[in-house]
C-alpha positions in Angstrom: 0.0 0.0 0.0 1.4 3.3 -0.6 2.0 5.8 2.1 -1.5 8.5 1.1 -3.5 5.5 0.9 -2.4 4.1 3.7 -2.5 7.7 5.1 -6.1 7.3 4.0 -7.0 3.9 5.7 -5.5 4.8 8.7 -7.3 7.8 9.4 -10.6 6.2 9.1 -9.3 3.6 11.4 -8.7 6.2 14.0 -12.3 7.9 13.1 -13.8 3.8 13.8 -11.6 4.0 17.2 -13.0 7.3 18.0 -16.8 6.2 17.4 -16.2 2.7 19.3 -15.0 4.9 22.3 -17.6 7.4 21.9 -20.5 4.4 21.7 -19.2 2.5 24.9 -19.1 6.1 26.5 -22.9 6.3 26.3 -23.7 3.3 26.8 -21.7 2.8 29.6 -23.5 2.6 33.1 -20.3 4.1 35.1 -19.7 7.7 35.1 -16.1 7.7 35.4 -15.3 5.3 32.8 -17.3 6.6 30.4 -15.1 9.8 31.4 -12.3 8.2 30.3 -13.8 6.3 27.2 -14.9 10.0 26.0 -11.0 11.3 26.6 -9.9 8.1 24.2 -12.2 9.5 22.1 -11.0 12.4 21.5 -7.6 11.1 21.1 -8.5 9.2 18.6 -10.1 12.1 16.7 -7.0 14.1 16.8 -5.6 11.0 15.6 -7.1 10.9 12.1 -6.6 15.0 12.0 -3.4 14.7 12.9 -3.0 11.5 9.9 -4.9 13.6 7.7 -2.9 16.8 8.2 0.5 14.4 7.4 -1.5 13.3 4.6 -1.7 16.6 3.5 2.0 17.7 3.9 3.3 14.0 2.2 0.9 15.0 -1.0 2.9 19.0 -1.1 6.0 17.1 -0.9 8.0 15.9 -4.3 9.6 13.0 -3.4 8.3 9.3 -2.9 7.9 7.3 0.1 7.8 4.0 -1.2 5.5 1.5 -0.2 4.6 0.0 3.1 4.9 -3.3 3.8 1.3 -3.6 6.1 -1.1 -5.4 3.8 -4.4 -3.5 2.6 -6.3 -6.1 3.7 -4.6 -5.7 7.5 -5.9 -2.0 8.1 -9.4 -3.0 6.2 -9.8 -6.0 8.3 -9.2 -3.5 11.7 -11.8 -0.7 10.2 -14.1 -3.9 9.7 -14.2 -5.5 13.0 -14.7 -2.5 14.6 -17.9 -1.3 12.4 -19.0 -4.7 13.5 -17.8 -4.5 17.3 -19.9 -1.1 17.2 -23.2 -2.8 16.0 -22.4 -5.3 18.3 -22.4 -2.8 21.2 -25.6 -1.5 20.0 -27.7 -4.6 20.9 -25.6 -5.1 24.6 -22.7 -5.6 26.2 -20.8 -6.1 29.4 -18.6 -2.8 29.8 -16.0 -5.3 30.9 -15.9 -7.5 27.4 -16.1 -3.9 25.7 -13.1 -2.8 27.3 -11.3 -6.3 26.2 -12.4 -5.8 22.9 -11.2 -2.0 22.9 -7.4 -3.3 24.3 -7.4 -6.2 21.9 -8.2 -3.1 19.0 -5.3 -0.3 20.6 -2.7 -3.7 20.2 -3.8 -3.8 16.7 -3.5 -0.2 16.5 -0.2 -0.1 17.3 0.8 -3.0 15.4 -0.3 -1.4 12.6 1.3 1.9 13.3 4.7 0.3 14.2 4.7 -1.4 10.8 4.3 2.7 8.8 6.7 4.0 11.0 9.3 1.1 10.0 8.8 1.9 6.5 8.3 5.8 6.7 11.6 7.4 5.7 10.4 11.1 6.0 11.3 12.6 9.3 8.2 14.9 9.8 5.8 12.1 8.5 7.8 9.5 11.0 7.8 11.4 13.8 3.8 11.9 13.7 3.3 7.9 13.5 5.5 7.0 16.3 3.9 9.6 18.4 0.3 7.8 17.6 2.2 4.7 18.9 3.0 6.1 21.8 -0.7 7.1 22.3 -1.5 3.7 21.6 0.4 2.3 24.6 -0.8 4.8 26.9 -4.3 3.8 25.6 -3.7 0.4 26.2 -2.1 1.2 29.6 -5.9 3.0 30.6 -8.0 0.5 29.2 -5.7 -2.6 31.6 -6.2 -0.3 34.3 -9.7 0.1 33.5 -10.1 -3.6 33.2 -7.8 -4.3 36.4 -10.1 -1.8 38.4 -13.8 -3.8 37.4 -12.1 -7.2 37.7 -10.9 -5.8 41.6 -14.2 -4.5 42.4 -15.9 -7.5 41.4 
C-alpha cells in the first residue's frame, strides 16, 4: 500500500476507534469510565486529523515514500471489525468485554502503526506515526487499568 493510501486507511481507522470509544461512552453505566472512554475519544479524533494533516504535507512534498509493507487487507480488516464491534455494542454488552475488545483493537492499532513507522523514511511524517504509537500504549495502559479496576471491584 502506498503511504496517502495508507495515510487514508488509517485515518478512518482512528475515526472507527474514535466512534467505538464514543458508543461504549454512552452506553456505559459508570460515570467515570465513560469519562475516560470520551478522553480516548478524543484522542482518537486528533488521531485521524493529525494522519490527515501528514496526509496533506506527504501530498505538497515531491519526493516518494515507497511502499509499506502492512497489507491493505490488515488495516481494512481493523476498520471492519470495529464497524462490527460497534453494531455489536448497539444490541448489549458487558462494559467489561467492551473494554477487552477495545485493548485487543489499541494492540492492533499499534501494530499497525509500528509497521508505517518502520517503512516511513520522511522525518516529519515518521515522527507523527511514532507519536500515535506512543498514544497507543498509553491507551492500552488506561484501558488494563480500567479492566484491572472492574475485575478488583468485582
Amino acid at each position: 500500500m502506498n503511504i496517502p493510501d495508507f495515510l487514508t486507511v488509517a485515518a478512518e481507522l482512528e475515526m472507527v476507534a474514535a466512534m467505538l470509544y464514543e458508543t461504549m461512552a454512552d452506553l456505559s453505566p459508570e460515570g467515570s469510565v465513560a469519562r475516560h472512554l470520551r478522553a480516548l475519544a478524543n484522542d482518537e479524533t486528533r488521531h485521524a486529523n493529525a494522519i490527515t494533516m501528514g496526509k496533506r504535507y506527504h501530498q505538497e512534498m515531491s519526493d516518494a515514500f515507497g511502499r509499506t509493507k502492512m497489507e491493505d487487507d490488515e488495516v481494512q480488516k481493523g476498520i471492519e471489525e470495529g464497524n462490527a464491534f460497534r453494531a455489536s455494542l448497539m444490541l448489549g454488552y458487558t462494559l467489561t468485554e467492551g473494554l477487552k475488545k477495545m485493548l485487543k483493537f489499541e494492540r492492533h492499532f499499534e501494530k499497525i502503526h509500528i509497521a508505517a513507522s518502520i517503512e516511513i523514511t520522511n522525518p516529519l511524517l515518521k515522527r507523527l506515526i511514532e507519536t500515535l504509537t506512543k498514544s497507543d500504549k498509553s491507551h492500552i495502559v488506561t484501558l488494563s487499568k480500567l479492566l484491572e479496576a472492574r475485575q478488583n471491584s468485582s
